[in-house]
TIBAMI-244693 format. One record per residue (C-alpha): residue in three letters; residue number from 0; x, y, z. Coordinates in steps of 0.05 Angstrom, whole numbers. Each point is the difference from the previous one (the first is absolute). Layout:
N
pt residu->ala	num->NUM	u->X	v->Y	w->Z
...
***
This chain:
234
pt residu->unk	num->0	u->1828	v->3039	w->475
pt residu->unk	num->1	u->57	v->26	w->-40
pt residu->unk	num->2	u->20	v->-15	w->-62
pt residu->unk	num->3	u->77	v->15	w->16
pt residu->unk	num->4	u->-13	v->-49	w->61
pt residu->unk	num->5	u->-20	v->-47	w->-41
pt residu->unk	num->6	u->53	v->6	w->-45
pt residu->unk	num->7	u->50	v->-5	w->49
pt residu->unk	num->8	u->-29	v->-69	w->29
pt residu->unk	num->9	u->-8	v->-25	w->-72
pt residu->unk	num->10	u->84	v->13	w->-4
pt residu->unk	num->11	u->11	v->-25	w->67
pt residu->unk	num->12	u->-44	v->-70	w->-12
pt residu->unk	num->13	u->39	v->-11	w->-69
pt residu->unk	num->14	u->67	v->16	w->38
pt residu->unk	num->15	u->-18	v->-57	w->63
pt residu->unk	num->16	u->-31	v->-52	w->-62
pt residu->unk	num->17	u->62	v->14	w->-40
pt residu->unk	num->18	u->47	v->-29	w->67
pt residu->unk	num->19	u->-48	v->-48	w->15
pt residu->unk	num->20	u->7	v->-27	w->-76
pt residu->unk	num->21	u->72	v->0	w->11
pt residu->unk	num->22	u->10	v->-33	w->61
pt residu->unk	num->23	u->-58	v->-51	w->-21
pt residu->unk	num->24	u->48	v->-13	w->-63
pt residu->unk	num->25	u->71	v->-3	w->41
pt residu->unk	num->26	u->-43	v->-51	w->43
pt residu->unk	num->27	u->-23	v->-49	w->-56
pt residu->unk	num->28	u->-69	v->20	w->17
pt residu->unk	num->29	u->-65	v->20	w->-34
pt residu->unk	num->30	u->-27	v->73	w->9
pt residu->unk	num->31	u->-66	v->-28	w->12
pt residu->unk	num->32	u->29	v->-44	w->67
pt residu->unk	num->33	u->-1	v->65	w->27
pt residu->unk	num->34	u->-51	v->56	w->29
pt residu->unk	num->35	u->17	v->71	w->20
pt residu->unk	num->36	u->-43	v->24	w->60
pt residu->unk	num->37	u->5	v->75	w->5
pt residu->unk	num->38	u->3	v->19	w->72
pt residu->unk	num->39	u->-47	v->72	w->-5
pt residu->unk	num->40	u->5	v->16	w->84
pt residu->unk	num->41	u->0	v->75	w->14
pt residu->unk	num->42	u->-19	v->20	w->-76
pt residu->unk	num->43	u->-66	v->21	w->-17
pt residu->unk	num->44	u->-66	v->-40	w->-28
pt residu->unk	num->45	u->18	v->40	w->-66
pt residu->unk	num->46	u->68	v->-35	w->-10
pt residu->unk	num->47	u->-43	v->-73	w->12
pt residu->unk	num->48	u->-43	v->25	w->-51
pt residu->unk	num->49	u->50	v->19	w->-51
pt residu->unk	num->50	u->41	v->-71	w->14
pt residu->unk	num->51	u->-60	v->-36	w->-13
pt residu->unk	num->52	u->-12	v->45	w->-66
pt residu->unk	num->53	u->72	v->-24	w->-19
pt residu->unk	num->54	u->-7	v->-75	w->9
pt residu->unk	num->55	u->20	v->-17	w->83
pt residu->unk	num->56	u->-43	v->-52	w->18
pt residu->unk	num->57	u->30	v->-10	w->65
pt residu->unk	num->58	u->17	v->60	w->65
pt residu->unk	num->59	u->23	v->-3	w->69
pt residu->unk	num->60	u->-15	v->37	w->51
pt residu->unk	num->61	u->25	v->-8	w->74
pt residu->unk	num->62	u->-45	v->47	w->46
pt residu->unk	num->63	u->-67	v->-28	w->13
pt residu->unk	num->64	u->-35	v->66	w->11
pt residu->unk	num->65	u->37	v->42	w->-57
pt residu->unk	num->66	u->-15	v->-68	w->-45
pt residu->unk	num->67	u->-80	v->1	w->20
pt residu->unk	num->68	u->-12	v->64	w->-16
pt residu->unk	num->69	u->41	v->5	w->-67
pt residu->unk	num->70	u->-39	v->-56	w->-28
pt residu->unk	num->71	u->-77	v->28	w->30
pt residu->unk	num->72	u->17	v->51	w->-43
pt residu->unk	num->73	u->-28	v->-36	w->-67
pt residu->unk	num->74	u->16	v->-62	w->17
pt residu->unk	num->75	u->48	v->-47	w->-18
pt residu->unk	num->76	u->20	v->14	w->-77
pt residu->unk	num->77	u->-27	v->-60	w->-43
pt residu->unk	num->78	u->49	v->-56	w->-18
pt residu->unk	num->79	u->43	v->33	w->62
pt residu->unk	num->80	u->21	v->-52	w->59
pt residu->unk	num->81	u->17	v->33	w->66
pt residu->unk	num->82	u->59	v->-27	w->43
pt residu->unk	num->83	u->7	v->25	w->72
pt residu->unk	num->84	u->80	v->-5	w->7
pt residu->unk	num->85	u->17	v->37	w->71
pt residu->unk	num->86	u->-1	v->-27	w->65
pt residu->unk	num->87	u->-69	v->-18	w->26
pt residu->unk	num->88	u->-36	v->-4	w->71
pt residu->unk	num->89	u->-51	v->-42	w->31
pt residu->unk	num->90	u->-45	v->49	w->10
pt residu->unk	num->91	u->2	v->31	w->-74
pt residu->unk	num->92	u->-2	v->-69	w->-41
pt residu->unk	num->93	u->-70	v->-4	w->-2
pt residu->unk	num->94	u->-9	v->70	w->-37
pt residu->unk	num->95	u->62	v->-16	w->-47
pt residu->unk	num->96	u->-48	v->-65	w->-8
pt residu->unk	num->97	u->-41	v->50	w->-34
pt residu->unk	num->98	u->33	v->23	w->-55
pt residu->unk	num->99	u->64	v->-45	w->-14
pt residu->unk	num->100	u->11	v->-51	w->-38
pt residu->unk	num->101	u->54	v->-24	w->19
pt residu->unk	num->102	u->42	v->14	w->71
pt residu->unk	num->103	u->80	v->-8	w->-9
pt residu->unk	num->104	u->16	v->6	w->61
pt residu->unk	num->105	u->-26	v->-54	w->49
pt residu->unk	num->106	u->54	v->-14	w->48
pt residu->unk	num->107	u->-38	v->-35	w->60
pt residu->unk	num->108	u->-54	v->-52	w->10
pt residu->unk	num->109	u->-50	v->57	w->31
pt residu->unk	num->110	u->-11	v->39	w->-64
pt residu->unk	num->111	u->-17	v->-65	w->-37
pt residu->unk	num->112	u->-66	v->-5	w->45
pt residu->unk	num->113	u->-16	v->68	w->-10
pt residu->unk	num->114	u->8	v->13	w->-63
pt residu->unk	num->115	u->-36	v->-61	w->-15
pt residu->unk	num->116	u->-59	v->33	w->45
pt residu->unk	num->117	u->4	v->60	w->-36
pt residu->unk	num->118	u->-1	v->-32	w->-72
pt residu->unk	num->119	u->-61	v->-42	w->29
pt residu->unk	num->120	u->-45	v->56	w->23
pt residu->unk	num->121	u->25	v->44	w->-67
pt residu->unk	num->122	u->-18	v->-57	w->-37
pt residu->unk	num->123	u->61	v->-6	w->-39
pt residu->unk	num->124	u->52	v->-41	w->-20
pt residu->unk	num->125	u->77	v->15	w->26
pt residu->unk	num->126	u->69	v->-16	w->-23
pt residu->unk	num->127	u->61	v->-5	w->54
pt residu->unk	num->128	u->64	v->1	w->-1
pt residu->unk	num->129	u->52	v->-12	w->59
pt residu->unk	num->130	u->51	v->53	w->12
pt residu->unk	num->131	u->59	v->-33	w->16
pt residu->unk	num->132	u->59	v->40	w->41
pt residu->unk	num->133	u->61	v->-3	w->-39
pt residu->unk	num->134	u->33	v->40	w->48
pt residu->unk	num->135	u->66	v->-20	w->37
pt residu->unk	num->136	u->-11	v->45	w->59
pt residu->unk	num->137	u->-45	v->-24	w->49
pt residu->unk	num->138	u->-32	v->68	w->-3
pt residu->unk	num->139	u->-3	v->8	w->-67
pt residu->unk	num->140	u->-53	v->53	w->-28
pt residu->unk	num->141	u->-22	v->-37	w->-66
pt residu->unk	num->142	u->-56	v->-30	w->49
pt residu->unk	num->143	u->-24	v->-82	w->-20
pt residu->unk	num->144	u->2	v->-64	w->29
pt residu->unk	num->145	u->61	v->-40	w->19
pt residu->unk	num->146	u->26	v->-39	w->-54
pt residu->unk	num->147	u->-16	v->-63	w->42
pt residu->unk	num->148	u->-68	v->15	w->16
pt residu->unk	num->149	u->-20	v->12	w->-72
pt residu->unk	num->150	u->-8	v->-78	w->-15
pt residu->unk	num->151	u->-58	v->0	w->54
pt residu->unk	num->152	u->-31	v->59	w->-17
pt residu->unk	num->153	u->-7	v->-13	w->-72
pt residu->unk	num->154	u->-40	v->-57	w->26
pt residu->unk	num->155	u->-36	v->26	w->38
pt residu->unk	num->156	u->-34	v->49	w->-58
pt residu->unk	num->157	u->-9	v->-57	w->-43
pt residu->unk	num->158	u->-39	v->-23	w->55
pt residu->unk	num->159	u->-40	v->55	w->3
pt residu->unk	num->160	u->-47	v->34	w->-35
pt residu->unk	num->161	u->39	v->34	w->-36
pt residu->unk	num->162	u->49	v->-7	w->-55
pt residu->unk	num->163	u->80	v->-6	w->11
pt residu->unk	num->164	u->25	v->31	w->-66
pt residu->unk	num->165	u->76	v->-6	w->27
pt residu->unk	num->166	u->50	v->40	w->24
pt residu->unk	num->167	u->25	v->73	w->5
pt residu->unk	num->168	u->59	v->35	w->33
pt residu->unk	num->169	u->45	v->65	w->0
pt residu->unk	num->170	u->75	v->-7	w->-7
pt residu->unk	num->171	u->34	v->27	w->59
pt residu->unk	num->172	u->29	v->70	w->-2
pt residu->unk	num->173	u->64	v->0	w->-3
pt residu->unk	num->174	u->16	v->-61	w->-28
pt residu->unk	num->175	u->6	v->-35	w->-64
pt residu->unk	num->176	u->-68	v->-28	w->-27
pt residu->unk	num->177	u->22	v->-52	w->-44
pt residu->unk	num->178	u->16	v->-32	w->66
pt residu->unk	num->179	u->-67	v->18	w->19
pt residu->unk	num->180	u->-32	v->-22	w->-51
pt residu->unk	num->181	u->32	v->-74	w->-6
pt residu->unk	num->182	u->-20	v->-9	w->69
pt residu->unk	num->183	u->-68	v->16	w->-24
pt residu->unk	num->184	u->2	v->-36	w->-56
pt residu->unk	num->185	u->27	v->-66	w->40
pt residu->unk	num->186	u->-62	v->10	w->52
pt residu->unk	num->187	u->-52	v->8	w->-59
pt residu->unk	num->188	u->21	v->-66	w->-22
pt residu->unk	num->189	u->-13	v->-34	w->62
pt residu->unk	num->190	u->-67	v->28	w->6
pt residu->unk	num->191	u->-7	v->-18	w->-71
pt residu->unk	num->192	u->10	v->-75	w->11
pt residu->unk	num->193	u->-63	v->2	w->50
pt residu->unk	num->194	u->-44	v->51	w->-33
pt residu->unk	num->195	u->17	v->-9	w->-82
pt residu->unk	num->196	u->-51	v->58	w->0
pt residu->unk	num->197	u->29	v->53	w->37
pt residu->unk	num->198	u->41	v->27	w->-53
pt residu->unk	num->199	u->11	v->73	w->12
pt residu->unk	num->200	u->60	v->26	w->20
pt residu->unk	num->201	u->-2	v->79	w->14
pt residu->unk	num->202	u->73	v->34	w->-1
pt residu->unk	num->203	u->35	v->45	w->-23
pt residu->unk	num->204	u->-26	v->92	w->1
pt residu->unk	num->205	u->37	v->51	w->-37
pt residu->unk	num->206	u->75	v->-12	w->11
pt residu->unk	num->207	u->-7	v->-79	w->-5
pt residu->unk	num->208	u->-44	v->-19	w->-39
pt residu->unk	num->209	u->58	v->-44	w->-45
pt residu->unk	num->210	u->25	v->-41	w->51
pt residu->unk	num->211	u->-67	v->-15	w->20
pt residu->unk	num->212	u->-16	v->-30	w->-71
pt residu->unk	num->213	u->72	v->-25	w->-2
pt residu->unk	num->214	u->-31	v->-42	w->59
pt residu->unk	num->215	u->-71	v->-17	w->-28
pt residu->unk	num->216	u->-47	v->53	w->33
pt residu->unk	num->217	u->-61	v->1	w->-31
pt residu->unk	num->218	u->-18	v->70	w->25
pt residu->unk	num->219	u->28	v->60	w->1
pt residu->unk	num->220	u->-22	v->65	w->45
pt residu->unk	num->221	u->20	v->55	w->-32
pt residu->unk	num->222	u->-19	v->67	w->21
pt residu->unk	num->223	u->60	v->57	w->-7
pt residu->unk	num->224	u->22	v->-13	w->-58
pt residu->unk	num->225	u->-74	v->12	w->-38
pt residu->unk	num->226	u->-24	v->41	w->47
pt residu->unk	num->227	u->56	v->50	w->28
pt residu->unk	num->228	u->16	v->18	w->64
pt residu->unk	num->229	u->-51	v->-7	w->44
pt residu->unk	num->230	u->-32	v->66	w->25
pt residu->unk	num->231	u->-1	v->24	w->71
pt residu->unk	num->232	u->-46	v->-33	w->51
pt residu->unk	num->233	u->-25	v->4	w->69
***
């Protein structure tokens, strides 16, 4: 592990906290009503290693396989909560079950069963949010739930097993995310009134991460901006 990598994260985290303390302020909010997740898919166990050596308590990863063998490799760092962010299937919740602690990204009522399978036989206890499709083309490619059928969902986790921690979602491209991100907003507060506890609201990567505290986001996935530009992949 490098010490000019390191040095160059260090920058990049105080340049991200530095906006984040900004927009937190324009907002009327406190810094501390806010956690940065640092989204670490396609970058090496070294670069987890060196975030956790610099304070990140929380990552993301999106690729199940790529996620499961990062952390096998030492484990998860202590103090360091994983968050699986990408689009999941059936068939791979139970080994994201495994290692994450919370899933962002449930979006139908299947995954809630089998995720809470997977946290059963793991032994462990699981966080989820619902991704909710912000989208105004019926094909959008954000992925998440209809806006409609997030109500039902979220009751459904709370029903389960498992834990409903709230709500996540990806502005559209495209398109202006304050918009976004007051119809977010608007929908948190509904499933608010039903489930006082689900109070996460994930929004807001790289390029929007104001508006998303302009609009109460509780979360923010940040991965370019610490990390760089993602390296090559198969």
């Amino acid at each position: 592990m490098s010490a000019a990598r390191r040095d160059e994260l260090a920058a990049n985290l105080a340049a991200v906290e530095g906006r984040i303390t900004a927009a937190c302020t324009s907002a009327g909010r406190a810094r501390d009503e806010v956690q940065l997740v640092v989204v670490t898919k396609f970058f090496p166990r070294g670069d987890l290693d060196l975030l956790a050596g610099l304070g990140v308590t929380e990552i993301g990863e999106n690729r199940e396989q790529e996620a499961a063998a990062k952390l096998a490799d030492g484990g998860t760092p202590a103090g360091v909560r994983t968050h699986f962010i990408g689009q999941l299937q059936s068939k791979k919740a139970n080994a994201v079950a495994r290692w994450a602690d919370v899933v962002q990204s449930v979006d139908r009522s299947k995954l809630v069963n089998a995720l809470a399978r997977g946290a059963e036989l793991a032994g462990r206890d699981l966080t989820l949010l619902v991704q909710v499709d912000l989208d105004p083309e019926p094909d959008g490619r954000r992925g998440g739930a209809d806006p409609a059928d997030v109500p039902a969902l979220a009751d459904e986790i709370a029903g389960s097993p498992l834990r409903l921690g709230g709500l996540m979602a990806v502005a559209p491209l495209d398109a202006d995310p304050d918009a976004a991100f007051e119809r977010l907003a608007r929908l948190h507060e509904r499933v608010l009134a039903d489930h006082p506890d689900a109070t996460m609201l994930s929004a807001g990567m790289s390029g929007d991460l104001e508006q998303a505290v302009r609009h109460g986001a509780t979360h923010l996935r940040v991965g370019t901006a610490i990390l760089g530009t993602r390296p090559s992949h198969r």
